[in-house]
C-alpha positions as CSV (number, residue, x, y, z in Angstrom):
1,X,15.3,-94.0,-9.4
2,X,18.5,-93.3,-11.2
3,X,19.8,-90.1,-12.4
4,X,22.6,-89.1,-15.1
5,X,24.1,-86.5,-12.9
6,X,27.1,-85.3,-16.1
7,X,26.0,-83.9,-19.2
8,X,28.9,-84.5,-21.8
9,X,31.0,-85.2,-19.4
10,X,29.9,-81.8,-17.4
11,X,28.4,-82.5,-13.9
12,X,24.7,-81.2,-13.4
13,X,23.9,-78.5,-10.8
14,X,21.9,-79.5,-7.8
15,X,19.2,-77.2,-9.3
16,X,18.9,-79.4,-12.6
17,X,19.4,-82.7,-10.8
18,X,16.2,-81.6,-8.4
19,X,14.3,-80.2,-11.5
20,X,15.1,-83.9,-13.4
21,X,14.4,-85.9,-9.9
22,X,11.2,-83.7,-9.4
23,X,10.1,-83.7,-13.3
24,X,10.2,-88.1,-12.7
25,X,8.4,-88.3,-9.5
26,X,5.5,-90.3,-9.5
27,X,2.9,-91.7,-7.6
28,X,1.1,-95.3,-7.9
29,X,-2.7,-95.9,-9.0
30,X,-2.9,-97.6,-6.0
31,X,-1.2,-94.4,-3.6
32,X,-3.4,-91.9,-5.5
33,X,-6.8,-93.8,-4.9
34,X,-6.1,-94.2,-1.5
35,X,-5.2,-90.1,-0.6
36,X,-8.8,-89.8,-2.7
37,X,-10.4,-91.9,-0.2
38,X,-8.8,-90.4,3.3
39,X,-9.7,-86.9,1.6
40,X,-12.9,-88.1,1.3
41,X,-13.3,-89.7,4.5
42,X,-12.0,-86.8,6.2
43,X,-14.6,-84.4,4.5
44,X,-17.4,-86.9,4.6
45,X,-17.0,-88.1,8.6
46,X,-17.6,-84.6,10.2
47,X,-20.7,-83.7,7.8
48,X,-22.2,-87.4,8.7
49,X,-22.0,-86.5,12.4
50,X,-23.4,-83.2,12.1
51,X,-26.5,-84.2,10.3
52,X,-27.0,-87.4,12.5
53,X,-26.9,-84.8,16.0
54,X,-29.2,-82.9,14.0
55,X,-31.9,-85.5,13.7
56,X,-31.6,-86.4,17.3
57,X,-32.2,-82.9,18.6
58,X,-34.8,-81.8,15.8
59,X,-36.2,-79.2,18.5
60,X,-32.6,-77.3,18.1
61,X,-32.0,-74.2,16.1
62,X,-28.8,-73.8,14.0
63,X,-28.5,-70.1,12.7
64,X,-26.1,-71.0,10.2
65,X,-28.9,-72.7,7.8
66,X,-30.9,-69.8,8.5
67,X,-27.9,-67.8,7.4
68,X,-27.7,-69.8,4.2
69,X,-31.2,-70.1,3.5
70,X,-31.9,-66.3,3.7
71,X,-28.8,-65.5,1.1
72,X,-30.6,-66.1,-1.9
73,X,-33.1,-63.2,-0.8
74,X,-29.9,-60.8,0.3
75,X,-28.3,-61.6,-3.1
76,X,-31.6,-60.7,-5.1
77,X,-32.2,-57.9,-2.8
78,X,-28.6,-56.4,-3.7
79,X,-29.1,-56.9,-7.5
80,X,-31.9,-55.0,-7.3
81,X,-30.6,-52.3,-5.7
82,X,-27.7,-52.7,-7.9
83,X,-30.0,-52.4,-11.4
84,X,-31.7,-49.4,-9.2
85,X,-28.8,-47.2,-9.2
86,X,-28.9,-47.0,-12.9
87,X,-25.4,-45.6,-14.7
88,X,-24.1,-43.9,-12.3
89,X,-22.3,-46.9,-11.2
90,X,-20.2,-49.2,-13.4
91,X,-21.9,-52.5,-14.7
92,X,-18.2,-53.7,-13.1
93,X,-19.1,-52.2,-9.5
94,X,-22.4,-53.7,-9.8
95,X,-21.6,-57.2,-10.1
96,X,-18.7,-56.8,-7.6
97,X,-20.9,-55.3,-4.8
98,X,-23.8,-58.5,-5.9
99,X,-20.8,-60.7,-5.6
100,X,-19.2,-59.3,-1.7
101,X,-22.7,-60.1,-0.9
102,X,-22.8,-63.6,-1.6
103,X,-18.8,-64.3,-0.4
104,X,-19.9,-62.4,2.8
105,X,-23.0,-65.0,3.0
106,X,-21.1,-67.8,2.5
107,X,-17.9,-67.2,4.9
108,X,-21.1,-66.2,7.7
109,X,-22.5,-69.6,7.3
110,X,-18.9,-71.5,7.1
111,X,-18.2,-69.8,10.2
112,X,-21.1,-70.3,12.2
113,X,-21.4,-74.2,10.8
114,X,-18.0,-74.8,12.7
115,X,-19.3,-72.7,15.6
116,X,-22.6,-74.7,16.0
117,X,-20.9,-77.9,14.8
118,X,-20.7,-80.8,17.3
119,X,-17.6,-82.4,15.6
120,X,-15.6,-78.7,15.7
121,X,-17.1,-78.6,19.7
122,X,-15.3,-82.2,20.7
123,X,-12.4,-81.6,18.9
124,X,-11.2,-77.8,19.6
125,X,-10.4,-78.2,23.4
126,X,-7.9,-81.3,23.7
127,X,-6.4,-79.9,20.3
128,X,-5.9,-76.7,21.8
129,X,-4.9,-77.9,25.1
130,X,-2.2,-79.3,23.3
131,X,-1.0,-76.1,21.6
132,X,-1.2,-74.0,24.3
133,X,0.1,-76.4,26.5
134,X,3.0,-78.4,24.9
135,X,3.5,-75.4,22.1
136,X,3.2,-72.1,24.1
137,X,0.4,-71.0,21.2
138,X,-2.9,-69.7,21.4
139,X,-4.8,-69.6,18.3
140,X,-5.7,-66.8,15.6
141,X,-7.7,-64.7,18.0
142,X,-5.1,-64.9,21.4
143,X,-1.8,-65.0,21.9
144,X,0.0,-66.6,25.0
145,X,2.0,-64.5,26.8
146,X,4.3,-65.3,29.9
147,X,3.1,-66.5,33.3
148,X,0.3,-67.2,31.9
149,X,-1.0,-64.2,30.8
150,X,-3.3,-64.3,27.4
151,X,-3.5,-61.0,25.4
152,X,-6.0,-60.4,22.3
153,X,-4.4,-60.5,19.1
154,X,-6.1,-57.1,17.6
155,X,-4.5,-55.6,20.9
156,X,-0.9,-57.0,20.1
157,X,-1.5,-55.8,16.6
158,X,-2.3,-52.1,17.3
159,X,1.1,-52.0,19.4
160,X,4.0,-53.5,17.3
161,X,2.1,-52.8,14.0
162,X,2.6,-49.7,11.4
163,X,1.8,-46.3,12.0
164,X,-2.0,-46.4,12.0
165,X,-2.0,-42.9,10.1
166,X,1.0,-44.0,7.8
167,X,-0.7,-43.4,4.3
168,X,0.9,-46.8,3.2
169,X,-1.1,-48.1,6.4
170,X,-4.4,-46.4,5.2
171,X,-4.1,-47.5,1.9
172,X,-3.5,-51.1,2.6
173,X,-6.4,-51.2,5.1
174,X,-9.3,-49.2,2.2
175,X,-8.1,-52.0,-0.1
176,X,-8.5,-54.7,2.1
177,X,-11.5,-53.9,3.2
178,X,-13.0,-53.1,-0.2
179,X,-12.7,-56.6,-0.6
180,X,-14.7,-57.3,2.2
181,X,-18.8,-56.9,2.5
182,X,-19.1,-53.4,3.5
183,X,-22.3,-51.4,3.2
184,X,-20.8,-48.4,2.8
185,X,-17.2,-48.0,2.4
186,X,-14.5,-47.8,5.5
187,X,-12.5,-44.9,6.9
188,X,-9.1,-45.8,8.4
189,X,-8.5,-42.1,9.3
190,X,-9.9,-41.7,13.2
191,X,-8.8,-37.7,13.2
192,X,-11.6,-35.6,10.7
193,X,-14.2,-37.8,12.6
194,X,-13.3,-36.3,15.8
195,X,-12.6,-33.1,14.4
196,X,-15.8,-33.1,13.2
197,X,-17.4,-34.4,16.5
198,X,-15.9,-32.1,18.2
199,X,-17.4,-29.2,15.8
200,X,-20.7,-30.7,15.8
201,X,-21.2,-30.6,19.7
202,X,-19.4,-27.4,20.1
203,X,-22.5,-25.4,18.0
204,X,-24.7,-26.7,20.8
205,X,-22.1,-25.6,23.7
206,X,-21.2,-28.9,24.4
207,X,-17.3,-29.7,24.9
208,X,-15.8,-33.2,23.9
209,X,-13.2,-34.8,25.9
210,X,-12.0,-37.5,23.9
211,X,-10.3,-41.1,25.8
212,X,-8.4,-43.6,24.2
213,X,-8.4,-46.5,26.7
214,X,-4.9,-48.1,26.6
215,X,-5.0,-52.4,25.7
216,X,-3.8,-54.9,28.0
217,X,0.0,-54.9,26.0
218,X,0.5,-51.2,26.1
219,X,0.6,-51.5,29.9
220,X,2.2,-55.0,30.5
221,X,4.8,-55.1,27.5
222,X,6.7,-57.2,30.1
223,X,3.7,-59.6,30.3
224,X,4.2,-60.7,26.4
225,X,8.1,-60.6,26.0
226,X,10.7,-60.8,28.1
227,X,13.0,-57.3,27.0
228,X,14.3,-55.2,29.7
229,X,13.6,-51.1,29.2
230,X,10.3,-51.1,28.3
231,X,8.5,-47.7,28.7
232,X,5.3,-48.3,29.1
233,X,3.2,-47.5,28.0
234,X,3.7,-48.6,24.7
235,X,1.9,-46.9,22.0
236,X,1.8,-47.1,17.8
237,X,4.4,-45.2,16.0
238,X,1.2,-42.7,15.5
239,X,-0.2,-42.2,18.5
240,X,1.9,-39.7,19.8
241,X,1.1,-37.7,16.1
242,X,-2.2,-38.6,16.1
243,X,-2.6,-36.8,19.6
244,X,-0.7,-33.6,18.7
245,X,-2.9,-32.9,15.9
246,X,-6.0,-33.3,17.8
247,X,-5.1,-30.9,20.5
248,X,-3.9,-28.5,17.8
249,X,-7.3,-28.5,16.6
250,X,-8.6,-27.8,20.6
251,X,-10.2,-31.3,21.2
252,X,-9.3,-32.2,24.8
253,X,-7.7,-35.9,24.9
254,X,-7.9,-37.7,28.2
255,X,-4.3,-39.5,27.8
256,X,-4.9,-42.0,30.5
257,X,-2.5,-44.5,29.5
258,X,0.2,-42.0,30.5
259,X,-1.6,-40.9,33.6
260,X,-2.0,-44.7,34.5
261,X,1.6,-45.7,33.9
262,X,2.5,-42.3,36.2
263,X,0.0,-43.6,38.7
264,X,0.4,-47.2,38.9
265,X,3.5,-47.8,40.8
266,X,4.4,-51.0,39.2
267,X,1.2,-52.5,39.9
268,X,-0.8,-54.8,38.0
269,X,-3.3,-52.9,35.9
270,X,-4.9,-55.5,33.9
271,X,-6.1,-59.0,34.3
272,X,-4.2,-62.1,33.2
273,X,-6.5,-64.2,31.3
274,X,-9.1,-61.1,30.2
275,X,-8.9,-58.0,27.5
276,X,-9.8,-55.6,30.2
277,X,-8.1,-53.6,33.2
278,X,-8.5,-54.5,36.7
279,X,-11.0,-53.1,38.8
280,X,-8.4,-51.0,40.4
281,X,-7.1,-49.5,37.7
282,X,-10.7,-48.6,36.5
283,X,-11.9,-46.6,39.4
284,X,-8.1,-44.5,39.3
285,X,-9.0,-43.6,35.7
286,X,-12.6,-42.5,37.0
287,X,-11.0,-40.3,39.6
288,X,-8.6,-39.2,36.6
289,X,-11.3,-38.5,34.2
290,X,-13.4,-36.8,37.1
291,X,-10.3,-34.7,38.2
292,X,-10.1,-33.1,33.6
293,X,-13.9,-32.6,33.5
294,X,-14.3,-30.7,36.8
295,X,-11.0,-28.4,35.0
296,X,-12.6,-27.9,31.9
297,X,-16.2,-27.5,32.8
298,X,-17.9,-25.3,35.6
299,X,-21.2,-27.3,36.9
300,X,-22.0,-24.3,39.2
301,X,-22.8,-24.7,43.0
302,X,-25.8,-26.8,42.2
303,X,-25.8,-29.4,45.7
304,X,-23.8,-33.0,44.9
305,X,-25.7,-36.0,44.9
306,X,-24.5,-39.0,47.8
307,X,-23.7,-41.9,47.3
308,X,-22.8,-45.2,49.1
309,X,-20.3,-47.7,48.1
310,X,-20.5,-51.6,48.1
311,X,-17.7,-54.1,47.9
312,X,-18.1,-57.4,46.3
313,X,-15.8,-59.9,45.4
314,X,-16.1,-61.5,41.7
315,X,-14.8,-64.8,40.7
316,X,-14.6,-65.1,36.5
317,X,-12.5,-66.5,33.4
318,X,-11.5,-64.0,31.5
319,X,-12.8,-63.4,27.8
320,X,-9.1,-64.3,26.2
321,X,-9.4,-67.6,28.2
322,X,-12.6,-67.9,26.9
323,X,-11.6,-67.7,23.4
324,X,-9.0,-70.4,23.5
325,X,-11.8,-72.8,24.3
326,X,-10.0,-74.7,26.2
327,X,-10.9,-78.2,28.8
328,X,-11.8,-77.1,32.0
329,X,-9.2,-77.4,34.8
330,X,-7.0,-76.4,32.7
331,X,-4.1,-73.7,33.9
332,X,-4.7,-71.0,31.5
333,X,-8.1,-71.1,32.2
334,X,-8.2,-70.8,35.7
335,X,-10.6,-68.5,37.3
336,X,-9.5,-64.8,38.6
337,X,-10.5,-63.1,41.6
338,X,-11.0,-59.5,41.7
339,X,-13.2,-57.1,44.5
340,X,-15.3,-54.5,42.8
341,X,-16.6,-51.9,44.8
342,X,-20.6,-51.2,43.7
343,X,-22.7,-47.5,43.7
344,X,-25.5,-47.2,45.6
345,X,-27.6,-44.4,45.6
346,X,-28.1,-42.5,49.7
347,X,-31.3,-45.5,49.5
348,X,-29.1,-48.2,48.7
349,X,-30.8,-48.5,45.1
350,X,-28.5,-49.5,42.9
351,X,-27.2,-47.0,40.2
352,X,-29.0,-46.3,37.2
353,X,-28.5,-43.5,34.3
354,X,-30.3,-40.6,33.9
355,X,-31.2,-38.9,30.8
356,X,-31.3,-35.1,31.8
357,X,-28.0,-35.3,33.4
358,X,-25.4,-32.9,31.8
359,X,-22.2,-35.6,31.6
360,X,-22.9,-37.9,28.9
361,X,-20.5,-40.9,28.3
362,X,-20.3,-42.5,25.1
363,X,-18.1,-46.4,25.6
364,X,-17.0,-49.5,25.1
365,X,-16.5,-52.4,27.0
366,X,-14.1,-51.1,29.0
367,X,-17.0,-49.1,30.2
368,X,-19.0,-51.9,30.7
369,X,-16.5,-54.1,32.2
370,X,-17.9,-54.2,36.3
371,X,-21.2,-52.7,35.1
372,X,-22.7,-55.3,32.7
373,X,-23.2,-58.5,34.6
374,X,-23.3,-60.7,31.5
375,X,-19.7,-59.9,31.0
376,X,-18.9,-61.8,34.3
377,X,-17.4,-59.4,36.5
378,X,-20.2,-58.3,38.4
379,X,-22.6,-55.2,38.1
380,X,-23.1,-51.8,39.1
381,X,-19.4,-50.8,39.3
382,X,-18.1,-49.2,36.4
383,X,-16.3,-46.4,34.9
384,X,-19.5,-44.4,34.1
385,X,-21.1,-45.4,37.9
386,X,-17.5,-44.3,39.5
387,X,-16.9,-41.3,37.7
388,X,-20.8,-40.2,38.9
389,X,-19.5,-41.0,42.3
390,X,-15.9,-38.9,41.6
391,X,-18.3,-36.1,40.3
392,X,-21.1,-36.7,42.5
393,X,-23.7,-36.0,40.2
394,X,-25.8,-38.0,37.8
395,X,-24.4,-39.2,34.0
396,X,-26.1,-40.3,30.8
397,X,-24.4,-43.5,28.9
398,X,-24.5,-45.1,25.9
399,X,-22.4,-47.8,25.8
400,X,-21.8,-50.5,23.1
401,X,-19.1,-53.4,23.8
402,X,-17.4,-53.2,20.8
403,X,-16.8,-51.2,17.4
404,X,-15.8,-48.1,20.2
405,X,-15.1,-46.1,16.9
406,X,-18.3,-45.9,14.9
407,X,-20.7,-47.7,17.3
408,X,-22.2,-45.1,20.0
409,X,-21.9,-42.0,17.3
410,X,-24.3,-43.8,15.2
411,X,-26.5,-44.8,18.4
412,X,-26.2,-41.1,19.5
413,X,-27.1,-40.0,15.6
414,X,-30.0,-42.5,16.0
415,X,-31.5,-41.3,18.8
416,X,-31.3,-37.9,17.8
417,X,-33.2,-38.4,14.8
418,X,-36.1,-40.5,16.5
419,X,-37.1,-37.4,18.3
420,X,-35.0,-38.8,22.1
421,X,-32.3,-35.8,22.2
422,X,-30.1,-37.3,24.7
423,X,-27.4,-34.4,24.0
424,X,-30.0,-32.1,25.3
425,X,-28.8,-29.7,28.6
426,X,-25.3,-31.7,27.8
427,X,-22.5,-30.2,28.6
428,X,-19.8,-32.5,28.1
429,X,-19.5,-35.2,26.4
430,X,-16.7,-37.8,26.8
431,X,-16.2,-40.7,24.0
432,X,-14.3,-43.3,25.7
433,X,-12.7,-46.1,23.2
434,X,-10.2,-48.9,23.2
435,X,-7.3,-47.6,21.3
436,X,-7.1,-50.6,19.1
437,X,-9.6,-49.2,17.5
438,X,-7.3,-46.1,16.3
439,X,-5.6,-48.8,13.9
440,X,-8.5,-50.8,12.9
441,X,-11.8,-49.1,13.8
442,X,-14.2,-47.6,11.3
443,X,-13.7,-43.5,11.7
444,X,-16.7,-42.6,9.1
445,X,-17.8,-38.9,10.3
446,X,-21.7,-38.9,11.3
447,X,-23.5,-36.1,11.1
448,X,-25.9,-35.2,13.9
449,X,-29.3,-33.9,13.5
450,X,-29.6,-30.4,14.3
451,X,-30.7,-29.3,17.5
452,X,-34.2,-28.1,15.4
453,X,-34.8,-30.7,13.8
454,X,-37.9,-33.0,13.8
């Protein structure tokens, strides 16, 4: 195609000779009906082979029908709830909160029809094999690190993001989630919750010891890039604020990231291919943790309880590998060895929680990590079972593996209100959570049913 580049005798600017060029370009009949057929194709293929694996396993159960199916009843259910708050809410907010429910429907079943979809589960390992092995990417849930180390994005995100209590940061985060299915709406904020907490259990003489667990990059900065200096660990811009304030206000924060980094030595503290710290590093923390409660609360000279201690080695891919959904064999997913040391009781029983104990731990995975054998690293050895050892006493739990900000408060509320007071004879009360969840958990304050009520 030619172009008159002069306009009387003036030459055109590149802008108006791209604008001219761009303004002429066409495509054929014949180029246009084929990109409609590949588009189709494309769209059509993976649907085709879906239904035909579904009629040759008719005995199998896809939950993301059942998700579909059941949203026409969830969008008339909110409607109606919607027409029964009357005028106290805008006809607007009404048709907004009817709408979130049906968005939120429909991303659940899009994301559980590539989940459950046998086209998606052929495809995802050799295409990720290639980008995490010829790219050096992982995908939008992990990031590859160096020496093969694999670190969870939310992690990385907490770390190098904005100031989790920056009021830019807690607007940006209200709005976006407003935009999102929510129930009830979302607090950003993590200190009047704990504030509050700590208020709430101080009425029925109970003292809080609050413990932000430190993620994989906050202790192996090293692991992800390669700058020299670090100082690990490596905290948001607010952490440091967001732990002043707390103390100012008498909660007691268990800083163990900063007792770990004092501690380690240069050791590894994490593992390679998984979210969570190494077995190691766990049972220093419990000693840690053991060593603040036995400063801040006197148990009396009641007689400890004994008990025994039993190694085991565990062999396990981490959960970041995991998430890559990778071939097996292949190097990032190799397996890790780690020896976790198990708590017997004096009988050799294994360990088991007890409700009337005065220590009760509220956690999250990082809990459960060595304690919860469907996580892969074995059973019976975890924080809450080493820091009964440390104490050498007995401890309630409640532990939930993730949502460490809102999650066990509202199964402690819960309880509380069914008539099971599990913060009776308490008397401490330690709320362990990964500190990711300082930058994006849910911080709504709970309130807890009072001591008298039924």
């Amino acid at each position: 195609m030619s172009t008159d580049v002069t306009r009387v005798g003036k030459p055109l600017s590149r802008e108006e000779i791209a604008q001219i060029e761009v303004g002429h370009t066409t495509v054929s009949p014949a180029v246009a009906r084929g990109l409609v057929v590949v588009f189709l194709v494309l769209i059509a293929v993976p649907a085709v082979v879906d239904l035909i694996a579904n009629l040759r396993t008719p005995g199998r159960s896809y939950d993301s029908w059942a998700t579909l199916a059941a949203l026409p009843k969830q969008v008339r259910a909110k409607a109606a709830e919607q027409r029964a708050s009357g005028d106290e809410v805008s006809l607007g907010s009404k048709i907004l909160a009817v709408n979130r429910t049906l968005l939120g429907g429909l991303h659940a079943f899009e994301d559980g029809l590539a989940d459950e979809s046998p086209v998606f589960a052929a495809f995802r390992p050799p295409v990720q094999a290639v980008l995490s092995g010829w790219l050096g990417v992982g995908n939008e849930r992990v990031y590859q690190g160096r020496d093969g180390w694999l670190f969870y994005r939310p992690d990385i995100e907490y770390v190098v993001g904005l100031g989790f209590l920056d009021p830019v940061e807690i607007h940006r985060r209200r709005i976006l989630e407003r935009e999102r299915e929510w129930i009830e709406p979302l607090e950003p904020d993590p200190r009047g919750a704990l504030i509050e907490f700590k208020r709430q259990l101080e009425r029925r003489g109970i003292a809080l010891i609050v413990m932000p667990t430190p993620v994989k990059p906050a202790m192996h900065p090293e692991k992800l890039a390669s700058r020299a200096g670090w100082t690990v660990p490596v905290q948001n811009p607010s952490y440091r604020a967001f732990v002043d304030e707390l103390r100012r206000n008498n909660v007691v924060v268990f800083d163990v990231a900063d007792e770990l980094a004092r501690a380690s030595g240069g050791e590894t503290a994490y593992l390679a291919t998984d979210t969570h710290w190494r077995p190691e590093t766990m049972e220093r923390t419990a000693e840690l943790l053991g060593r603040l409660i036995r400063s801040e609360i006197h148990f009396g000279d009641a007689p400890g309880q004994s008990f025994r201690v039993e190694s085991r080695d565990v062999t396990n891919v981490g959960d970041t590998a995991a998430m890559l959904d990778l071939p097996a064999g292949h190097p990032l997913a190799r397996p890790e060895s780690v020896t976790i040391h198990r708590i017997l009781t004096s009988d050799g029983e294994a360990w088991q929680p007890s409700r009337s104990a005065d220590v009760l731990v509220l956690g999250d995975s990082f809990s459960n990590i060595y304690s919860l054998a469907s996580l892969g690293w074995g059973d019976g050895a975890g924080l809450v079972e080493h820091l009964s050892r440390v104490l050498e006493r007995p401890i309630d739990r409640i532990l939930q593996n993730d949502d460490g900000a809102y999650a066990t408060r509202a199964r402690l509320r819960q309880e509380i209100a069914s008539g099971s007071d599990r913060l009776r004879d308490k008397r401490v009360v330690v709320l362990q959570f990964a500190a990711r969840e300082l930058a994006s958990g849910d911080w709504k304050r709970i309130e807890l049913p009072s001591p008298d009520a039924p």
